[in-house]
C-alpha positions as CSV (number, residue, x, y, z in Angstrom):
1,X,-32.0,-22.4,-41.4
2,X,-33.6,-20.4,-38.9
3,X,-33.2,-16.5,-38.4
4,X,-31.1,-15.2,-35.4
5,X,-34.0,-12.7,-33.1
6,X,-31.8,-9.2,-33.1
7,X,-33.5,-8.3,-29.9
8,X,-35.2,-4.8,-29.5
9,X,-33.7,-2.3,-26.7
10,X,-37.0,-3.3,-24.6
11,X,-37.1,-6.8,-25.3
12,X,-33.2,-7.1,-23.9
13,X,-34.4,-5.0,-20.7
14,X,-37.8,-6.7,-20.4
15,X,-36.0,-9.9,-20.4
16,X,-33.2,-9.0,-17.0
17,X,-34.5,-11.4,-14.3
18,X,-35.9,-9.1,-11.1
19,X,-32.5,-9.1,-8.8
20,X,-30.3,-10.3,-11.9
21,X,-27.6,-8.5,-13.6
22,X,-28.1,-6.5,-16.9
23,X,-28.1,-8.6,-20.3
24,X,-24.8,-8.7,-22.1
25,X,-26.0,-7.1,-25.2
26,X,-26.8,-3.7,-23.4
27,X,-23.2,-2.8,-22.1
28,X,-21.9,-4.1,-25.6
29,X,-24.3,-2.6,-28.6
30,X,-23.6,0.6,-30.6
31,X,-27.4,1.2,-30.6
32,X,-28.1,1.2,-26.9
33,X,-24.7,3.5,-26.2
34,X,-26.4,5.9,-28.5
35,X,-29.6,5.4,-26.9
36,X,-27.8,6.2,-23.3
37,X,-25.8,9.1,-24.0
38,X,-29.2,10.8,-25.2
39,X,-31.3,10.0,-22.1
40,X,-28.8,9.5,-18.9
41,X,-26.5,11.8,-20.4
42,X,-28.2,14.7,-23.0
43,X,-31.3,15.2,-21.1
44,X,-30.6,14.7,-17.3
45,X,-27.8,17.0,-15.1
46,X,-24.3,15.5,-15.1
47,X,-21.1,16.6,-13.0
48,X,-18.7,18.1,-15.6
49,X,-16.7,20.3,-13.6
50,X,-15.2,21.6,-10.3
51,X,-15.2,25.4,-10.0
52,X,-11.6,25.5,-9.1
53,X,-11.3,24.4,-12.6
54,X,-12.0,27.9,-13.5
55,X,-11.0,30.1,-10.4
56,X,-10.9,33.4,-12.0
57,X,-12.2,35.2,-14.7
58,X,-11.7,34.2,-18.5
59,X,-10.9,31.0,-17.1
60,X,-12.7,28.4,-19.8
61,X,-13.0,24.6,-18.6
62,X,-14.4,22.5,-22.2
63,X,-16.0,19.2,-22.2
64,X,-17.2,17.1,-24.6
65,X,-20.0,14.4,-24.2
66,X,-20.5,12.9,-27.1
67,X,-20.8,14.9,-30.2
68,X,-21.8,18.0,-27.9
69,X,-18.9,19.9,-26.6
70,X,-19.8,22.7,-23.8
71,X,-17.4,25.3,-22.7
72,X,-17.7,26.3,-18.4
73,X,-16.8,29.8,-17.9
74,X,-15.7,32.0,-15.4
75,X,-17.6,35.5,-15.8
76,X,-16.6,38.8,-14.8
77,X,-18.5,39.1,-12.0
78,X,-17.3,35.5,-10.8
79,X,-20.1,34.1,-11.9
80,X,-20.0,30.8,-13.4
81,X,-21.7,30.0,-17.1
82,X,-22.1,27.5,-19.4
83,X,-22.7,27.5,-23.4
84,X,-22.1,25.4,-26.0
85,X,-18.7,25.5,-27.3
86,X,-20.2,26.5,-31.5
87,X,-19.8,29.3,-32.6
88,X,-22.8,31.6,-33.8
89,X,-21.8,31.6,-37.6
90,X,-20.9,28.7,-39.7
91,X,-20.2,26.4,-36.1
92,X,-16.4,26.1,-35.8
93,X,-15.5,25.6,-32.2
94,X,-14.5,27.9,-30.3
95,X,-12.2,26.5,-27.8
96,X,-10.3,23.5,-30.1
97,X,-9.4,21.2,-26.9
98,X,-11.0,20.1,-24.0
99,X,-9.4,21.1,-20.9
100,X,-8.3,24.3,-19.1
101,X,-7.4,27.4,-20.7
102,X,-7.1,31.2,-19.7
103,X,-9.0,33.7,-22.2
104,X,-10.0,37.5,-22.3
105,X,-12.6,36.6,-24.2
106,X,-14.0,33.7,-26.4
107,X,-12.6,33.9,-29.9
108,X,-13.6,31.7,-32.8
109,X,-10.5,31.0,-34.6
110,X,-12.2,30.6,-37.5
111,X,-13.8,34.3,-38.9
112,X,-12.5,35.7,-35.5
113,X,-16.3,36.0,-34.3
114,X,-15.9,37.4,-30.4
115,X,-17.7,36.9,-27.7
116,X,-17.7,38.3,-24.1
117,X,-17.8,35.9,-21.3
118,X,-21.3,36.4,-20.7
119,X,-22.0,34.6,-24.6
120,X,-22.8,37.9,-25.7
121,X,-21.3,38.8,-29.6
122,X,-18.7,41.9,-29.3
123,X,-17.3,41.7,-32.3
124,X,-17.4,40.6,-36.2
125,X,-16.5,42.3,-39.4
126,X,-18.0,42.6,-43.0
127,X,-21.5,41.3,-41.6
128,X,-22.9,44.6,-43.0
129,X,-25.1,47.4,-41.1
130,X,-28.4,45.0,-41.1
131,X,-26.7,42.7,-38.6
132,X,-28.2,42.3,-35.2
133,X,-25.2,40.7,-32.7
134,X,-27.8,40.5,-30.2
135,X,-29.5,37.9,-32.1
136,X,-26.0,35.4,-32.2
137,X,-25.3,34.9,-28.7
138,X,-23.7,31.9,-27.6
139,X,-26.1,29.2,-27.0
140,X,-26.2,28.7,-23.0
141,X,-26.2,25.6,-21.1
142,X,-28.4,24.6,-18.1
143,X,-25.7,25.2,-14.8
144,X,-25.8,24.9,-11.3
145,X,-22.7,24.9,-8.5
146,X,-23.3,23.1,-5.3
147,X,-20.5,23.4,-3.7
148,X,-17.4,22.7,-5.6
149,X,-19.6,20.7,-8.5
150,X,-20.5,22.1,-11.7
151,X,-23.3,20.7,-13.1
152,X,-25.0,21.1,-16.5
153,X,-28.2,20.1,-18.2
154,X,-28.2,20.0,-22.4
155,X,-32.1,19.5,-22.1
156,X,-33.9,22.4,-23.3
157,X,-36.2,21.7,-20.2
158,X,-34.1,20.9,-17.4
159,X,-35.3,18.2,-14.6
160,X,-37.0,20.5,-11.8
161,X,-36.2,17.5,-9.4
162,X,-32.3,18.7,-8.9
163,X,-33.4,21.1,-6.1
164,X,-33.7,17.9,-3.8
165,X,-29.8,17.8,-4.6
166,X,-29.3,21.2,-4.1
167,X,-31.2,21.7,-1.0
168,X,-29.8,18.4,0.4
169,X,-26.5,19.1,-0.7
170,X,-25.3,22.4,0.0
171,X,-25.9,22.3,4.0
172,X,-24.1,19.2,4.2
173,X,-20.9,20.3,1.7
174,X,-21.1,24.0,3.4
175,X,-18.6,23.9,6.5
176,X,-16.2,22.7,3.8
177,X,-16.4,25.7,1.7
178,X,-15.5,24.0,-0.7
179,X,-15.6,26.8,-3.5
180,X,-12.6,27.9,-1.5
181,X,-10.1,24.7,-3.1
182,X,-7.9,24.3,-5.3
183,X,-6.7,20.8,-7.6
184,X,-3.7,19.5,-5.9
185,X,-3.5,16.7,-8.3
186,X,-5.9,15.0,-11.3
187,X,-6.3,12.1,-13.2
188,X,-8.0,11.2,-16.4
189,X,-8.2,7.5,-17.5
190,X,-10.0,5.6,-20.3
191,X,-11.7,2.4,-18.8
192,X,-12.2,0.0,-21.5
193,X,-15.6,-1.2,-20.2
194,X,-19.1,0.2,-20.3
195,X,-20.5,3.3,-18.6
196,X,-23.1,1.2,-16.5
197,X,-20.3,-1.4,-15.5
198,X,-18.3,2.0,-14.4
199,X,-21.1,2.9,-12.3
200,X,-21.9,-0.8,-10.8
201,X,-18.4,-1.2,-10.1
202,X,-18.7,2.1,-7.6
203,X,-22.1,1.2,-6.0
204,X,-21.3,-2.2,-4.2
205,X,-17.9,-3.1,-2.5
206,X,-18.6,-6.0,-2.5
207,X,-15.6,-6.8,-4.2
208,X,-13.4,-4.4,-2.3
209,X,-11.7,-7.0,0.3
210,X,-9.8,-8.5,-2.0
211,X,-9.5,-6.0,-4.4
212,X,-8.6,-2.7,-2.8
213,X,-6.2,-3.0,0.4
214,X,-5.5,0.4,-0.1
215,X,-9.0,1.7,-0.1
216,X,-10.0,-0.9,2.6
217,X,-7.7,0.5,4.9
218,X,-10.1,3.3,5.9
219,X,-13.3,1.8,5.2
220,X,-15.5,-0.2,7.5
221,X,-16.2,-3.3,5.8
222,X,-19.9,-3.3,7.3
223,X,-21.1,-0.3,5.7
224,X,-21.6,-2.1,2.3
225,X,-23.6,-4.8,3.4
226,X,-23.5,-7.7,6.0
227,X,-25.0,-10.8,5.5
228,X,-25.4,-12.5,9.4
229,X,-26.4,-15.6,7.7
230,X,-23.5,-18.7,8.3
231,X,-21.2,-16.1,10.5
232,X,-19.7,-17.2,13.8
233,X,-19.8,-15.3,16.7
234,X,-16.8,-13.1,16.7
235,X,-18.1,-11.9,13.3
236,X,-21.4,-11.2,15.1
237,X,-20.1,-9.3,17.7
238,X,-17.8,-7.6,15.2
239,X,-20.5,-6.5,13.4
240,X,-22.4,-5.2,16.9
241,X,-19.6,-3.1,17.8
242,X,-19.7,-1.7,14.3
243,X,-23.3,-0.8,15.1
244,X,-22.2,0.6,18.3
245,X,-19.7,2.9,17.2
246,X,-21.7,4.4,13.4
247,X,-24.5,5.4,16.4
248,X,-21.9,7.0,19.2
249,X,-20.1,9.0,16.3
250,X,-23.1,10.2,14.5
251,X,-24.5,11.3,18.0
252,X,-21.4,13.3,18.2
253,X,-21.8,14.8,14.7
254,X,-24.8,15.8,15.1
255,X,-23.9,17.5,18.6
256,X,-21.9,19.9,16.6
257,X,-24.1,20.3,13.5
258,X,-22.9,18.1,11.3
259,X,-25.4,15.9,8.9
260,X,-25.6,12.3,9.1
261,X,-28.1,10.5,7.9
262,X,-28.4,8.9,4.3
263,X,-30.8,10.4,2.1
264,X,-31.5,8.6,-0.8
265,X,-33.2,9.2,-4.3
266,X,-32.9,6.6,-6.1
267,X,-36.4,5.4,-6.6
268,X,-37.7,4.3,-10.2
269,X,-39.4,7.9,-10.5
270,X,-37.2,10.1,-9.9
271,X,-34.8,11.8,-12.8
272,X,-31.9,13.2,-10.6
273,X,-30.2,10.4,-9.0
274,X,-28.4,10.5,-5.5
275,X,-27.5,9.1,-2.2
276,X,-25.3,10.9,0.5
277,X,-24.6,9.7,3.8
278,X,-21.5,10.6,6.1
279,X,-19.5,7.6,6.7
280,X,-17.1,6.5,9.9
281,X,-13.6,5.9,8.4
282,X,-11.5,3.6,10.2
283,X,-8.3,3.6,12.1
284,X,-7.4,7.3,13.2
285,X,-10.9,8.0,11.8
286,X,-9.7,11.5,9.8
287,X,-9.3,10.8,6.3
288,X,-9.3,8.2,3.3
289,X,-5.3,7.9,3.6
290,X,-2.7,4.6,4.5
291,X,-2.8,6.1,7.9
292,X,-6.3,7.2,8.2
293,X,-5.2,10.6,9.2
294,X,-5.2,14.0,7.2
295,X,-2.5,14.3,4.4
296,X,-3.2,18.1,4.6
297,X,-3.0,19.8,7.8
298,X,-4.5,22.7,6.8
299,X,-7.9,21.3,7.1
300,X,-11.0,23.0,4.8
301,X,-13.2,25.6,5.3
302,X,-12.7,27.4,8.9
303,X,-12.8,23.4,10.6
304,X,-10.6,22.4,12.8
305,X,-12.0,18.9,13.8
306,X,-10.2,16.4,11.8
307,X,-12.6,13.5,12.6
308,X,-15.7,14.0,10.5
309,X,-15.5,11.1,8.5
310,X,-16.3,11.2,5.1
311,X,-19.4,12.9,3.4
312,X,-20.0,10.2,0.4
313,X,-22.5,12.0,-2.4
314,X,-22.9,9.6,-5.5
315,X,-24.9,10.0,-8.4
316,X,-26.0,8.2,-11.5
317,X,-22.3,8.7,-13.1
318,X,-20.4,10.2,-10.4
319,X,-19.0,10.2,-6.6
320,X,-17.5,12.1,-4.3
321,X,-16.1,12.1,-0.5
322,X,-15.4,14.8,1.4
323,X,-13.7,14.7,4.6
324,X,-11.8,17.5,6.7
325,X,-8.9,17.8,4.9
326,X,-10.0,17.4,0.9
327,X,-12.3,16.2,-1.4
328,X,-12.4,13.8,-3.6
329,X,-14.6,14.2,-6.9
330,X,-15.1,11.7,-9.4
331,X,-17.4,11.4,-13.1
332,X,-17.4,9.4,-15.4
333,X,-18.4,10.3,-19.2
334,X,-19.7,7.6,-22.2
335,X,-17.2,7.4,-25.0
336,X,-18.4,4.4,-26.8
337,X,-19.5,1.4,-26.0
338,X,-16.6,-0.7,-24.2
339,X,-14.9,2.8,-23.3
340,X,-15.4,5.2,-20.4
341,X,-13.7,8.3,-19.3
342,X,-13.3,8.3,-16.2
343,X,-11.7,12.1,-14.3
344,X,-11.1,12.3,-10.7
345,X,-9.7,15.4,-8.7
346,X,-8.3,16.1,-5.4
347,X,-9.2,19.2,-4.1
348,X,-7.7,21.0,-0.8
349,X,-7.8,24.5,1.2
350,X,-7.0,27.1,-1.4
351,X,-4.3,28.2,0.6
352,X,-2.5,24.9,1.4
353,X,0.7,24.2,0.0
354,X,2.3,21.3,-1.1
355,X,5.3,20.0,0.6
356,X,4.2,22.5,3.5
357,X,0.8,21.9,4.4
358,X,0.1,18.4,2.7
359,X,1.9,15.2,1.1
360,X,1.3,15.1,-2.6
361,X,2.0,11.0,-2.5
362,X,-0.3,10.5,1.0
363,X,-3.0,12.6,-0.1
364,X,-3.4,10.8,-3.4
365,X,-2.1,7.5,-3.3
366,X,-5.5,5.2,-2.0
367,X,-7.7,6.5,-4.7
368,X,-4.6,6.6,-7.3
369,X,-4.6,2.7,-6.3
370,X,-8.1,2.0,-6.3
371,X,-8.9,3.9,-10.0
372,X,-6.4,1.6,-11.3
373,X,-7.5,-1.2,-9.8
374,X,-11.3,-0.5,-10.3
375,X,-10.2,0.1,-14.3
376,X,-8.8,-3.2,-14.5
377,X,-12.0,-4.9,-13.0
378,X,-14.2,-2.8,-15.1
379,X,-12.4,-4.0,-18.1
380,X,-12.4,-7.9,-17.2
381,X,-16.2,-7.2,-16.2
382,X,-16.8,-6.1,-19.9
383,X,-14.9,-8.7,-21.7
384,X,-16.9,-11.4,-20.0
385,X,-20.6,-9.6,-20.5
386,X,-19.5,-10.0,-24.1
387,X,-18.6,-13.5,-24.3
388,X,-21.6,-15.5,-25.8
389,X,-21.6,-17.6,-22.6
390,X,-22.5,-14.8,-20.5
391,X,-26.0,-15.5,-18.4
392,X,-26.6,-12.7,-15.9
393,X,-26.3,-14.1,-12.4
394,X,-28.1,-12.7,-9.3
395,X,-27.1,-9.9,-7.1
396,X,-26.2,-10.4,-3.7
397,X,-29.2,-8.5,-1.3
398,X,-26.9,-7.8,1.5
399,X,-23.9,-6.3,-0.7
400,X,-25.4,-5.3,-4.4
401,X,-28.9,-4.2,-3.6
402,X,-28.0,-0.5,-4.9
403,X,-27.3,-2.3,-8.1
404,X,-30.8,-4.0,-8.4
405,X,-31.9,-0.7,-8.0
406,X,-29.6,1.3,-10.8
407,X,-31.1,-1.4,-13.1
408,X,-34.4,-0.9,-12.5
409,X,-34.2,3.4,-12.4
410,X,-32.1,2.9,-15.5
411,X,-35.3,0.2,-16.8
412,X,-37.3,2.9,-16.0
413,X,-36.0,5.9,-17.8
414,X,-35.5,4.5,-20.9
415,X,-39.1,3.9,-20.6
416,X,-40.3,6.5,-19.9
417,X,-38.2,8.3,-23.0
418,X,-40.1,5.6,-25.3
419,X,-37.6,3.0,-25.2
């Protein structure tokens, strides 16, 4: 009898066709989830957090990723921190759930061990008169805000390269002043399907016609990908006009300030992975609603166009649209294998209120649809990547090109971390 080849991490990704979907065996195997959670998760920046998720001081926001738990903090000054959420003497956590909580300070409920919110020790009794508190600090966390995202880096060396985000970023998210919000409504699911699928799922839309009336309701169908090949006319000229009205709005954007144009970084090279663009959204043109206008009339920031489409920001396990009247934020986070946590919020002008200003149902209802349904294609996607029948079929250039290109930046960080 011959012996079954257990395939190496790089033998499984040496083996994906170019322009083919991933094998099988690398959204399934315990081995490769540990593998991804170290590199696309423990050493690059991830979104964990919106700031209005701590909005004033002693305001704590925890978060675990896989055997790490980090707690986001609200400082005195307004400041916000990260550290890691184990305390300085035998490691107890500090805060016991993940979630939201309100604190004076951060108190291990262990040996009572205190610390201000700036990580520094305050407070401990019977450590004697040779103990130094400035040498037990809480451990801090790599953190950066642009604009209402809170990300963190558990590298000891962070990736430089997240100043391209930054600098791309924050001119683009800063008439929507968005530190100003507040979470009008949130949603935590458990996907039962792989991280990668999560994230493959949410860079094509291909699927989305008959998948996502909701979602489809405000999208232009040609801004994922058009293939002219074996289309009649009317598509043709459909697809002209489309042209046609992306350049006449843009031109307007732009008139008034407002960025446009995608920026990408994405290539094989690069550690912090991102593309933006602002997009047209159809019907009324003002927001990602059934009616395609805003659900919140008190729009964010000082604006007071409604029609500036929909600032679209995704990274390599995240994505987010902004238009005038909310935000949308999205990130997903590795819990084993076949299982994904998925967390999206809905933020809106600090000082709108519900029933008043917006419609909790309208402003939520689209992407309330389209998680569940995106879940629920995630899941069958996983089941069939594990069936032994499973041969990776090509992508589609016109519609799933951004997924030939998550496969080979993910090819290509794994090796560059040895793998």
């Amino acid at each position: 009898m011959s012996e079954i080849h257990f395939k190496t991490h790089r033998e499984l990704l040496d083996s994906r066709r170019p322009g083919h979907g991933l094998p099988g065996e690398l959204f399934g195997r315990q081995d490769v989830f540990e593998t991804d959670l170290d590199v696309f998760f423990n050493k690059l920046w991830i979104l964990v957090a919106v700031t209005a998720d701590v909005p004033e001081p002693g305001d704590v926001f925890t978060l675990d990723i896989g055997k790490a738990s980090v707690m986001i903090v609200r400082d005195e000054d307004e400041g916000i921190r990260a550290f890691r959420n184990v305390c300085r003497h035998r490691g107890s956590r500090i805060m016991k759930n993940e979630g939201k909580a309100s604190v004076g300070m951060l108190v291990c409920p262990y040996h009572m061990w205190t610390y201000e919110l700036d990580g520094s020790l305050r407070h401990t009794s019977h450590m004697g008169k040779d103990f130094d508190p400035t040498c037990h600090s809480l451990i801090p966390v790599h953190v950066k805000v642009v604009g209402a995202h809170i990300f963190i880096c558990l590298a000891e060396n962070a990736p430089e390269d997240f100043s391209k985000l930054e600098s791309e970023m924050t001119p683009r998210f800063a008439p929507y002043d968005l530190k100003r919000t507040k979470v009008a409504h949130e949603m935590t699911i458990v996907e039962n399907g792989n991280w990668k699928l999560v994230m493959e799922n949410n860079r094509e839309c291909y699927h989305c016609a008959g998948t996502h009336p909701e979602l489809v309701n405000s999208f232009l169908p040609e801004d994922f990908g058009f293939c002219p090949e074996g289309q009649n006319e009317e598509s043709l000229r459909a697809f002209e006009d489309y042209k046609q009205r992306n350049a006449a709005s843009q031109a307007d954007w732009e008139s008034d300030g407002f960025a446009c144009e995608a920026f990408e970084s994405l290539d094989e090279d690069v550690l912090t992975n991102f593309r933006t663009q602002r997009l047209v959204i159809a019907g009324a043109g003002e927001s990602q609603t059934m009616s395609t206008k805003v659900a919140s009339t008190k729009l964010l920031g000082e604006l007071t166009r409604r029609d500036l489409g929909d600032v679209h920001m995704w990274g390599h396990h995240s994505w987010t649209h902004v238009m005038s009247d909310h935000a949308l934020i999205s990130y997903a986070i590795p819990l084993a294998p076949d299982k994904t946590q998925v967390r999206t919020v809905w933020l809106v002008h600090e000082d709108a209120v519900e029933g008043v200003d917006y419609d909790l149902k309208e402003l939520t209802e689209v992407w309330v649809a389209t998680t569940a349904q995106d879940a629920e294609l995630v899941g069958n996607a996983h089941s069939g990547t594990q069936d032994p029948a499973y041969i990776p079929g090509p992508f589609s250039r016109f519609t799933e090109a951004y997924l030939d290109q998550f496969s080979r930046w993910y090819d290509a960080r794994l090796k560059a971390n040895g793998i």
